[in-house]
VMD Tcl script that draws the C-alpha trace (Angstrom):
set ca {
  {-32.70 79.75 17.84}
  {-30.72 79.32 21.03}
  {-32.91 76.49 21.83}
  {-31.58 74.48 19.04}
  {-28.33 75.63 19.59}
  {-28.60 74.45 22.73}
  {-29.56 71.20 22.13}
  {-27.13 71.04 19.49}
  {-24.22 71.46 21.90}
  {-25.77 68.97 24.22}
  {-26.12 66.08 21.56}
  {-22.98 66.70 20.19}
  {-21.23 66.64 23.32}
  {-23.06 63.35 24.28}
  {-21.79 61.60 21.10}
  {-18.42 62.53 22.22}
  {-18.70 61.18 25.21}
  {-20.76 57.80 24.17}
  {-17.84 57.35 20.99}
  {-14.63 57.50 23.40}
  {-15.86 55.80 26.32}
  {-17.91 53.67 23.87}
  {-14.15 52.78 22.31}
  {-12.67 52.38 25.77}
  {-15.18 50.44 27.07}
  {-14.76 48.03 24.21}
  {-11.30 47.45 24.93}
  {-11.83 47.12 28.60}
  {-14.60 44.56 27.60}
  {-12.29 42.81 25.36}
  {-9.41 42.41 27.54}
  {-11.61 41.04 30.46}
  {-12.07 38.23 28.30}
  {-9.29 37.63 26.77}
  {-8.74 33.66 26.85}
  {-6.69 31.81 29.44}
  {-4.48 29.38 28.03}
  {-5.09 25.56 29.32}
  {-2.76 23.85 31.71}
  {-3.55 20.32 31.03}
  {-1.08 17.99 28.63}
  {-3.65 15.69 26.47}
  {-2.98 11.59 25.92}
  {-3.61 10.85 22.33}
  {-5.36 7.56 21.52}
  {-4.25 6.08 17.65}
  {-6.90 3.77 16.10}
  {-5.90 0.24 14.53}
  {-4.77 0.75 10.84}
  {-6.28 -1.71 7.94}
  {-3.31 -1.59 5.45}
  {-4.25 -3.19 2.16}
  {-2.13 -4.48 -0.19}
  {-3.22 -6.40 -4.08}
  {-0.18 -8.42 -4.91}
  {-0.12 -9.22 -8.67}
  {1.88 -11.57 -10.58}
  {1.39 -11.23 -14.34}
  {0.73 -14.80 -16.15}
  {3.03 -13.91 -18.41}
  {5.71 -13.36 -16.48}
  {4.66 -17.04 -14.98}
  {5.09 -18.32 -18.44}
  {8.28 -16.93 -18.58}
  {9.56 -18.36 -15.62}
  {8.21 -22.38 -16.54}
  {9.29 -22.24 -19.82}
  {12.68 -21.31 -18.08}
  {12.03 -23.86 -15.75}
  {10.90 -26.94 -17.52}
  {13.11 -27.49 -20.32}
  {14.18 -30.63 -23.32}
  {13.06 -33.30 -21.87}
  {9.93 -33.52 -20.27}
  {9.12 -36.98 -19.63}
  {10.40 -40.31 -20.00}
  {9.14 -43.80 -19.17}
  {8.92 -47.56 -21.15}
  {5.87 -49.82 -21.71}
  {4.71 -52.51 -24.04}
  {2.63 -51.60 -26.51}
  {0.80 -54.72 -27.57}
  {-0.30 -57.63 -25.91}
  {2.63 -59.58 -26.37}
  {5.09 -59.28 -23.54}
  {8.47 -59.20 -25.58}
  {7.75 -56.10 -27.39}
  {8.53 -52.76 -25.56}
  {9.65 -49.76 -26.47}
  {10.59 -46.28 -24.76}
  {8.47 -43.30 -24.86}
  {10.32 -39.75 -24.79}
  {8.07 -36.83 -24.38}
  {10.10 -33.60 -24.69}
  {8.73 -29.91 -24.68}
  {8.36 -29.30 -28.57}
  {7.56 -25.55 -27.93}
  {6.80 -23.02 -25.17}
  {4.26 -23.97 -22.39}
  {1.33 -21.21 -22.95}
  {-0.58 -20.27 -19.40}
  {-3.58 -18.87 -19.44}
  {-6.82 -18.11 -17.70}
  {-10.33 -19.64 -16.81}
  {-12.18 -18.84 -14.21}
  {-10.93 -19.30 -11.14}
  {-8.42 -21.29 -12.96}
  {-4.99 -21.24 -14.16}
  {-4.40 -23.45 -17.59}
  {-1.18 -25.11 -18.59}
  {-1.29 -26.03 -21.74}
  {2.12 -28.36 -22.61}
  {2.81 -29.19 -26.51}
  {4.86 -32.44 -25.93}
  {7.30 -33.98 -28.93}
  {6.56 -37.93 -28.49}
  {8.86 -40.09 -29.54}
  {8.77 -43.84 -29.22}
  {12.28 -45.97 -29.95}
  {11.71 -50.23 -29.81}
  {13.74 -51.88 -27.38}
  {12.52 -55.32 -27.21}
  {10.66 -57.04 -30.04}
  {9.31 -60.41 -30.77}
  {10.35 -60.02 -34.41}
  {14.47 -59.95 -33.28}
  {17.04 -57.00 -33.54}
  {17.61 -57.32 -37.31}
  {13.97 -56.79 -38.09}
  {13.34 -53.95 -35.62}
  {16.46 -51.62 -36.59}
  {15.30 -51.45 -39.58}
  {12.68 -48.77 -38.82}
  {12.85 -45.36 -37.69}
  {11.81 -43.99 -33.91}
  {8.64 -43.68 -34.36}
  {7.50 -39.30 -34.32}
  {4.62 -37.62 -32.73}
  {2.75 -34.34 -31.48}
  {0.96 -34.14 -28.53}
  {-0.54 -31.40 -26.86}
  {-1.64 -31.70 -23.24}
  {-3.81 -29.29 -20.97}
  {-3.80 -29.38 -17.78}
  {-5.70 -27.37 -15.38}
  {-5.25 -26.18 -11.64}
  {-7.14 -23.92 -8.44}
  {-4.65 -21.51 -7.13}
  {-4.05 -20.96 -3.50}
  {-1.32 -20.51 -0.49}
  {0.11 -22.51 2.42}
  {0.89 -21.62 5.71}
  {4.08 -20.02 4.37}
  {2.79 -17.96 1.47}
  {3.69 -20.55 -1.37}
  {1.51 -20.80 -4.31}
  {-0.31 -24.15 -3.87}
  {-1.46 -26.31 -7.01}
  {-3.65 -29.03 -7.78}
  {-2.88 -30.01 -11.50}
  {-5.14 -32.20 -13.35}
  {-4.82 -33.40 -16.86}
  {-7.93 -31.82 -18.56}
  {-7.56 -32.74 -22.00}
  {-5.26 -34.64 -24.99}
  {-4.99 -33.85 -28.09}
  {-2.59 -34.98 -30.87}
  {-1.41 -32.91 -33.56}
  {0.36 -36.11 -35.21}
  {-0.78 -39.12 -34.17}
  {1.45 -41.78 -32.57}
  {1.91 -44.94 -35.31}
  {4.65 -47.20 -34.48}
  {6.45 -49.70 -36.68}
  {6.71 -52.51 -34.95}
  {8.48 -55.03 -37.05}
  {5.84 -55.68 -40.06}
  {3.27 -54.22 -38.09}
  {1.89 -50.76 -37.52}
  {0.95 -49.81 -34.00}
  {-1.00 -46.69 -33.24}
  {-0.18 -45.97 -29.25}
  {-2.96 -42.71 -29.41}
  {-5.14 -44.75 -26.81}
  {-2.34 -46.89 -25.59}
  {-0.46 -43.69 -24.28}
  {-3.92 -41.69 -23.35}
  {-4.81 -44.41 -20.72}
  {-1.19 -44.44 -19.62}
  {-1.44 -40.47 -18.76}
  {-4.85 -41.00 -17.10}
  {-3.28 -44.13 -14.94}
  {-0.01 -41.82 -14.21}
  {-1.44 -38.31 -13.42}
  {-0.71 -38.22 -9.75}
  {2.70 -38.94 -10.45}
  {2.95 -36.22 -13.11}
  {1.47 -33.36 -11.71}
  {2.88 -34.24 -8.18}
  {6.38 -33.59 -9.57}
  {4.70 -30.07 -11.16}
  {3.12 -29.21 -8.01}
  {5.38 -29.71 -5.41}
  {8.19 -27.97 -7.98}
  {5.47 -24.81 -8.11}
  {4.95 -24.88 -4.12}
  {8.45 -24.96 -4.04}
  {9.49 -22.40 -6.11}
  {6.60 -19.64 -6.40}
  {5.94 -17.75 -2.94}
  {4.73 -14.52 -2.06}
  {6.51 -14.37 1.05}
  {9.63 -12.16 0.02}
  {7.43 -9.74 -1.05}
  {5.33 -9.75 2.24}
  {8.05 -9.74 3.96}
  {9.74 -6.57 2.76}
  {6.44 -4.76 2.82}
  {5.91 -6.00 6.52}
  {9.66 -5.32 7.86}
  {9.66 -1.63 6.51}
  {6.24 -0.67 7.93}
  {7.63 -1.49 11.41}
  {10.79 0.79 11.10}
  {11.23 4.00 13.06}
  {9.99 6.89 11.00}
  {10.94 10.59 12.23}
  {8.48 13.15 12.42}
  {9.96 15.42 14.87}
  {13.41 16.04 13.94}
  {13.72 19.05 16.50}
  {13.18 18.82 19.98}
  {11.49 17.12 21.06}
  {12.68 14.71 18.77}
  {10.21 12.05 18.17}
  {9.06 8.92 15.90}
  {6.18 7.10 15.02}
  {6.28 3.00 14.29}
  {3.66 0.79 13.49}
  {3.03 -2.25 15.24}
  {1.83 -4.85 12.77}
  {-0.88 -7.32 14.87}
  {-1.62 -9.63 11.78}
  {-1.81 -10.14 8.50}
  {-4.54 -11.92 5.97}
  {-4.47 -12.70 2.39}
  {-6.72 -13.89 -0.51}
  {-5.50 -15.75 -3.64}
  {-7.27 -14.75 -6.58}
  {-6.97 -15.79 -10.63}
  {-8.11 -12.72 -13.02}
  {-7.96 -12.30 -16.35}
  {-3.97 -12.45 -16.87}
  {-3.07 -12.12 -13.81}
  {-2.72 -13.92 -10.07}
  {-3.66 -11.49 -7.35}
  {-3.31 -11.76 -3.89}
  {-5.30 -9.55 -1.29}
  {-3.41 -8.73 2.05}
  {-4.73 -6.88 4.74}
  {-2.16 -5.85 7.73}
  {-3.20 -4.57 10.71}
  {-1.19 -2.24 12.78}
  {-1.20 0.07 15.32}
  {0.45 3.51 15.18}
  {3.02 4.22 18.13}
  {4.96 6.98 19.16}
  {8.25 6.87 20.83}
  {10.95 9.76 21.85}
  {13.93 7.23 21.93}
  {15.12 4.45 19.18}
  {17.88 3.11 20.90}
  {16.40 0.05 22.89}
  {13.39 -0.57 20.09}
  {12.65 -4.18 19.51}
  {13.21 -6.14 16.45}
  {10.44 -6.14 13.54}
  {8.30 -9.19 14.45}
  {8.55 -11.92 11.54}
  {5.90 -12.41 8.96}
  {3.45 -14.65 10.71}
  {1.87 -17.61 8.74}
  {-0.93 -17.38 6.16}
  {-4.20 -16.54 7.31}
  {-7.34 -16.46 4.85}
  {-9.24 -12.92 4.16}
  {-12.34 -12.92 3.88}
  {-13.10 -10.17 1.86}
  {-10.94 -8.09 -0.03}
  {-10.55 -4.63 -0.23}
  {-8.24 -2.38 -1.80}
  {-8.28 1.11 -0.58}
  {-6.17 1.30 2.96}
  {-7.89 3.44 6.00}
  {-4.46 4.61 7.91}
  {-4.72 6.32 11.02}
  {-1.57 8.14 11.45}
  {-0.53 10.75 13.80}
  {2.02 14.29 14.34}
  {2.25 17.20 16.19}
  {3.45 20.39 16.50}
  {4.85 22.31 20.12}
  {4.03 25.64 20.66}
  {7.98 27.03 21.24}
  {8.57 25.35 17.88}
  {5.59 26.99 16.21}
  {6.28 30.35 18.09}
  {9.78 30.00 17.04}
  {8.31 30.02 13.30}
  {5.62 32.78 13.44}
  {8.43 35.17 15.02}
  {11.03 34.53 12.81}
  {8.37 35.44 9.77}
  {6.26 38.48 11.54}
  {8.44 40.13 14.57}
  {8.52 43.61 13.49}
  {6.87 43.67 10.50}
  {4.64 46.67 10.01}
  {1.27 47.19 8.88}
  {-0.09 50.96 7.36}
  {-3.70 51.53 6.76}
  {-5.41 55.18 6.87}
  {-2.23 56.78 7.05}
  {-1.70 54.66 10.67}
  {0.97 51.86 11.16}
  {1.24 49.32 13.55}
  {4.57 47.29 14.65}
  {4.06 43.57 15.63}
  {6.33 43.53 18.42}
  {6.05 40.16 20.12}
  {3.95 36.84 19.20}
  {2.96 34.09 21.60}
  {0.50 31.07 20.36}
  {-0.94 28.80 22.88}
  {-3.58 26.42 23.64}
  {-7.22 28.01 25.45}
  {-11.21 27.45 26.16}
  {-11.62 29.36 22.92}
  {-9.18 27.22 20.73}
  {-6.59 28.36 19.22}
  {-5.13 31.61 20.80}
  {-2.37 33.70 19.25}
  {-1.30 37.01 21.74}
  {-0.04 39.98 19.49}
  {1.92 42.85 21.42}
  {1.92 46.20 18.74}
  {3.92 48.95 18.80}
  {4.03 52.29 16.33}
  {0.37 53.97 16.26}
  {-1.52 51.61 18.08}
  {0.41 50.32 20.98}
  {-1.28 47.87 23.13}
  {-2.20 43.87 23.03}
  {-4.82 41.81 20.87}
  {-5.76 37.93 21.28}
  {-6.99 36.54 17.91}
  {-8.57 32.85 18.64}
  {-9.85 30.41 16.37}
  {-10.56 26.72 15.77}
  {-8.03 25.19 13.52}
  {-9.38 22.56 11.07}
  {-8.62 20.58 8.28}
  {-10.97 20.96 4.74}
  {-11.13 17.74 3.11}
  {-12.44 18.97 -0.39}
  {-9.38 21.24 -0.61}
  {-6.77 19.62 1.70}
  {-5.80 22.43 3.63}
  {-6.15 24.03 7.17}
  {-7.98 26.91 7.87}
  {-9.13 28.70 10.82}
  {-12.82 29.18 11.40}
  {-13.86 32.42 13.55}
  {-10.60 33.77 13.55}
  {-11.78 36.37 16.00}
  {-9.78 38.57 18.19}
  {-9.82 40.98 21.77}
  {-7.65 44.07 21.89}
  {-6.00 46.31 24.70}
  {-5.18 49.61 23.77}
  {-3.85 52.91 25.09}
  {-4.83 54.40 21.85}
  {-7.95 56.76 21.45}
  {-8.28 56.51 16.88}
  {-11.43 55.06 16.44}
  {-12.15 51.36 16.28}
  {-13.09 50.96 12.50}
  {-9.19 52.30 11.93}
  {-8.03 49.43 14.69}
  {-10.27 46.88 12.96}
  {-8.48 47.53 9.75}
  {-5.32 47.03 11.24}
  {-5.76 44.09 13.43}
  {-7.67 42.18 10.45}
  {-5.18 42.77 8.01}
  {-2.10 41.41 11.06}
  {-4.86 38.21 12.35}
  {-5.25 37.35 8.45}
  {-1.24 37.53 8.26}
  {-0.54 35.42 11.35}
  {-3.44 33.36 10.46}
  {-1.91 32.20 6.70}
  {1.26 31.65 8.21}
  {0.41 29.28 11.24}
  {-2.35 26.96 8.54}
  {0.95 27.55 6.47}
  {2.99 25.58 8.93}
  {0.35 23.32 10.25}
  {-0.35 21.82 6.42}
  {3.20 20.84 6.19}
  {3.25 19.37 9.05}
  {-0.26 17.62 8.54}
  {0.90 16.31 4.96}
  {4.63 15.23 5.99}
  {3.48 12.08 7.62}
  {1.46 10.81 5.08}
  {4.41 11.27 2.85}
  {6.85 9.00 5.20}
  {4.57 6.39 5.68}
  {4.37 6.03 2.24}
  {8.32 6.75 0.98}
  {8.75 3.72 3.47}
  {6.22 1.27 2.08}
  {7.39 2.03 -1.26}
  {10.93 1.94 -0.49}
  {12.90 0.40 -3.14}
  {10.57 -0.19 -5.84}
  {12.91 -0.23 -8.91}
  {14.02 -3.51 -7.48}
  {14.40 -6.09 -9.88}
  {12.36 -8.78 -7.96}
  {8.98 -6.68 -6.99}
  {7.31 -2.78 -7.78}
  {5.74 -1.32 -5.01}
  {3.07 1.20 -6.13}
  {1.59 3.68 -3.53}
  {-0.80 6.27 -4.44}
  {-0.23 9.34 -2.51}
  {-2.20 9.42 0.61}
  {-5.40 11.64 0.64}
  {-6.42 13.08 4.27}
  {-9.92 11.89 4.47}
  {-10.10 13.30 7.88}
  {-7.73 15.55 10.37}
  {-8.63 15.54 14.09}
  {-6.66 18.18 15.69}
  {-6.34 17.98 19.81}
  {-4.32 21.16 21.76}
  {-2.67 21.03 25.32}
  {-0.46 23.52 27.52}
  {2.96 22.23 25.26}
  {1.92 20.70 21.98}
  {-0.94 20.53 18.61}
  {-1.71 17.46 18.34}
  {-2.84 16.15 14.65}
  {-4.67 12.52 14.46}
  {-4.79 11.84 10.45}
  {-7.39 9.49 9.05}
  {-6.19 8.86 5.15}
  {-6.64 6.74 2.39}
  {-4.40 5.23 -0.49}
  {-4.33 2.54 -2.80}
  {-1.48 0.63 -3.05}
  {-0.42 -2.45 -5.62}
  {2.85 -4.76 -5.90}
  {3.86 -6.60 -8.70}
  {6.11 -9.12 -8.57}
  {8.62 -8.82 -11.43}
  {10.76 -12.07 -11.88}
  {11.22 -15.76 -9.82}
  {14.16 -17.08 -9.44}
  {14.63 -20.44 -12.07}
  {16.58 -22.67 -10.03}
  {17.58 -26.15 -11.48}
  {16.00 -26.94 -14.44}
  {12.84 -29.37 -13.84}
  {12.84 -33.17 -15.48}
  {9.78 -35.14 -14.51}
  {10.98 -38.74 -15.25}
  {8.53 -41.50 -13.87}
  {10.75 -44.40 -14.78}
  {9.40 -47.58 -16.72}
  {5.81 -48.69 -15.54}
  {5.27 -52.08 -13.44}
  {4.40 -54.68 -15.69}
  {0.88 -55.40 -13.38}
  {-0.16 -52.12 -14.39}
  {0.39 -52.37 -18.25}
  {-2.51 -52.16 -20.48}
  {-2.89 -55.03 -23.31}
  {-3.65 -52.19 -25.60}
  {-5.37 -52.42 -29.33}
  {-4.15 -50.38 -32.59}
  {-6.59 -47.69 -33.58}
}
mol new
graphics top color blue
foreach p $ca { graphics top sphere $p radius 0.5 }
foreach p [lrange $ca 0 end-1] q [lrange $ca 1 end] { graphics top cylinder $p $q radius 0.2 }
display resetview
C-alpha cells in the first residue's frame, strides 16, 4: 500500500513538473522563433495590358442618318433618247421613299427607291407638238452593294457598286406621236455612269462616318492620372497606351469594329509635370479579334496606413473565454520570412506577446482574401494552461485576421473599379455608350517589403461602345450633269 502511494506521489509530481515547464518551454520555443521582419523595399514589374474594345454602330441608326443625309433630289442629268440627235430630254431621279440598309455577308446593302422623271427639252417634232404631253413618270428601285472597311484615320471606307435595277413602273416616254420606253436606255446609262455615282456616295460616307471620336475619347481617358493612394503616400497609376489595332466587321444589323489597345500600367507619386495623352495613332489592322480584355493593374497598401486601421478597430478590445480575459494592448503588422506577420501585445489575464503569421492570398472562385496558416508564437508570463491561451489567441488572430482581408479586399477591388469609372466615363453622352462590365480578378499576386503590400491584379472585363448618332451635315445632291454626246447610246424602245 505505501508502495503505490509512493509511486503515486512520484508520478503525480512528475506531471506537474512535465505540464508547467512543458507550458514554459513552449513559450520559450515560440518566442525564439518568432519571425524577423524583412528589410528590403521590393520593385514591382506591371505586365503589358490587351484592352479590347467591340465598337458597334447599329444599321439602323445608319439608315437614319442617310436618309437624313440624302434628301429630294437625288440625281439629275440629260440625254437623248433615240437615235435622232434633236430629241433630248432631262432625267430627274429623286428619292421617292426612305433608303433601306441592310445586311449580306460581309456586306452592307443600299437599296435606293428612285422617282424618275423624264421632261422633253428638244424634239424633232417642234415645241407645239411636244408640250402637249405630260413629264413622263416612273419607279425605280436601285441596289447597290458595298465591303466595309477603315483608312488610316478611322473613316468608314466604301466601295459601292450598283448590284441590281429594278422598276416598279416602267419608264415610257411620249415623245411627240411616239412612245419611248427608256427601261434599257437608262439601265445602260447607270452601268456607263457608276463610278461617278457611287464616287460622290463614297467619298460623302468616308467623309462623314468615322470611328475616330469614339477612339479617341476611349484612348485620352485611359491615359489620365487615376488615384489610388489618396493618403500618404499619395500615389497614381496611368496607363501608357503603346498602340492600337482594329477590325471592321458587318454582322447581322450591325457594323462592328474590334480594337485592341495596348498599354502599360505606371505608377507615379507626383502629377504635376505629367506629359500630355499621346494622340490616337493611325489605323492599324487586327488580326484577330477578341473581346474579353486581360488588364494587369496594380495597388498597394503601407504598413503605418494598415496599422493605423487595425488599431483604430482592435486597441483595447477585450476578449473572455473560461472565465479569463485578455486586453489587446498594442498591434504592429509587418512584412517577414514567414509572410505576413501581425505582433499582438495583451494585457488583463494573459499578459505577454504573440506573432500570428500567414500568407495572404486572393480566392478567385469567391473574390476575396484570406489568410492561409494563420498561425501564431506567444510570450507569456502567465502559468493557465495552454488550451485556455489557445482559446484566447484564436479567437483575437481570427479577429485581426477578418479585419486586415477586410481592408486588403477594398483595396484589391478599388482599382478595378477606377479603371473602369474612367473608361466608361460619360456614357449617357448623346454621341456614343460606353459599356464596361465590372472587372472580375482572375488573379491577385500579392508582393510584401519593409514599408508597403504590394497587390499586382490580373482581371478581366468585357467592354462594348455603341455609337449613338452622326452628325448630318449638308444635305447630299449627286448631280452628274448632262452626258457627252460621244458617250450617248442610240438606244431602241422596248
Amino acid at each position: 500500500m505505501m508502495k503505490y502511494t509512493l509511486l503515486s506521489y512520484f508520478f503525480i509530481a512528475c506531471t506537474a513538473a512535465l505540464l508547467f515547464t512543458g507550458c514554459k518551454g513552449c513559450f520559450g520555443n515560440r518566442f525564439e522563433t518568432l519571425p524577423e521582419p524583412v528589410k528590403v523595399i521590393t520593385g514591382v514589374d506591371i505586365p503589358v495590358s490587351t484592352i479590347n474594345i467591340p465598337i458597334h454602330y447599329e444599321i439602323k441608326n445608319f439608315e437614319d442618318w442617310i436618309n437624313k443625309k440624302i434628301t429630294g433630289r437625288f440625281l439629275e442629268t440629260s440625254f437623248n433618247p433615240s437615235s435622232n440627235k434633236k430629241d433630248e430630254v432631262l432625267l430627274v431621279l429623286n428619292k421617292a421613299e426612305p433608303i433601306k440598309i441592310s445586311t449580306s455577308g460581309d456586306n452592307l446593302i443600299c437599296d435606293l427607291p428612285l422617282h424618275v422623271t423624264a421632261t422633253i427639252i428638244k424634239s424633232r417634232f417642234g415645241k407645239g407638238i411636244t408640250k402637249k404631253f405630260e413629264p413622263m413618270q416612273a419607279i425605280v428601285h436601285i441596289q447597290l452593294i458595298t465591303p466595309v472597311g477603315l483608312d488610316a484615320g478611322w473613316n468608314i471606307v466604301t466601295k459601292f457598286k450598283i448590284k441590281s435595277v429594278r422598276w416598279l413602273k416602267e419608264p415610257v416616254l411620249q415623245l411627240g406621236p411616239l412612245k419611248q420606253n427608256l427601261k434599257r436606255k437608262v439601265n445602260s446609262w447607270l452601268n456607263e455612269n457608276e463610278s461617278q455615282l457611287t464616287k460622290t456616295l463614297d467619298s460623302e460616307m468616308n467623309e462623314s462616318v468615322s470611328l475616330a471620336p469614339a477612339l479617341s475619347k476611349i484612348w485620352y481617358d485611359l491615359q489620365r492620372p487615376l488615384v489610388i493612394h489618396k493618403n500618404e503616400p499619395k500615389a497614381w497609376i496611368k496607363f501608357a497606351c503603346n498602340s492600337i489595332e482594329g477590325k471592321i466587321a458587318v454582322l447581322p444589323g450591325t457594323i462592328a469594329c474590334y480594337t485592341s489597345v495596348q498599354a502599360h500600367l505606371s505608377m507615379m507619386t507626383d502629377t504635376s509635370e505629367i506629359a500630355a495623352p499621346a494622340p490616337l495613332p493611325l489605323f492599324k489592322t487586327l488580326v484577330k479579334e477578341k473581346v474579353t480584355s486581360d488588364i494587369h493593374l496594380y495597388a498597394f497598401a503601407s504598413f503605418k496606413e494598415i496599422n493605423e486601421e487595425v488599431n483604430s478597430l482592435l486597441k483595447g478590445k477585450e476578449f473572455t473565454a473560461k472565465g479569463y480575459t485578455v486586453k489587446i494592448k498594442k498591434i504592429k503588422a509587418y512584412a517577414s520570412e514567414a509572410g505576413l506577420s501581425v505582433e499582438v501585445t495583451t494585457g488583463g489575464d494573459i499578459k505577454g506577446k504573440m506573432v500570428a503569421s500567414g500568407k495572404p492570398e486572393f480566392d478567385v472562385p469567391t473574390q476575396t482574401m484570406h489568410i492561409r496558416n494563420f498561425q501564431y508564437a506567444m510570450s507569456s508570463n502567465s502559468t493557465m494552461l495552454n488550451a485556455t491561451e489557445e482559446i484566447l489567441h484564436r479567437t483575437i488572430t481570427d479577429t485581426i485576421a477578418s479585419k486586415l482581408t477586410l481592408k486588403l479586399d477594398t483595396l484589391i477591388h478599388m482599382v478595378p473599379a477606377l479603371v473602369e469609372a474612367a473608361i466608361a466615363k460619360g456614357k449617357a453622352g448623346k454621341v456614343i455608350e460606353i459599356n464596361f462590365d465590372h472587372l472580375y480578378v482572375q488573379q491577385c499576386e500579392i508582393i510584401m517589403d519593409a514599408n508597403q503590400v504590394h497587390f499586382i491584379i490580373h482581371a478581366g472585363a468585357e467592354a462594348d461602345v455603341e455609337l449613338k448618332e452622326l452628325k448630318t451635315g449638308k444635305k447630299l445632291k449627286i448631280k452628274t450633269g448632262s452626258l457627252k454626246k460621244g458617250r450617248h447610246l442610240t438606244g431602241k424602245s422596248e
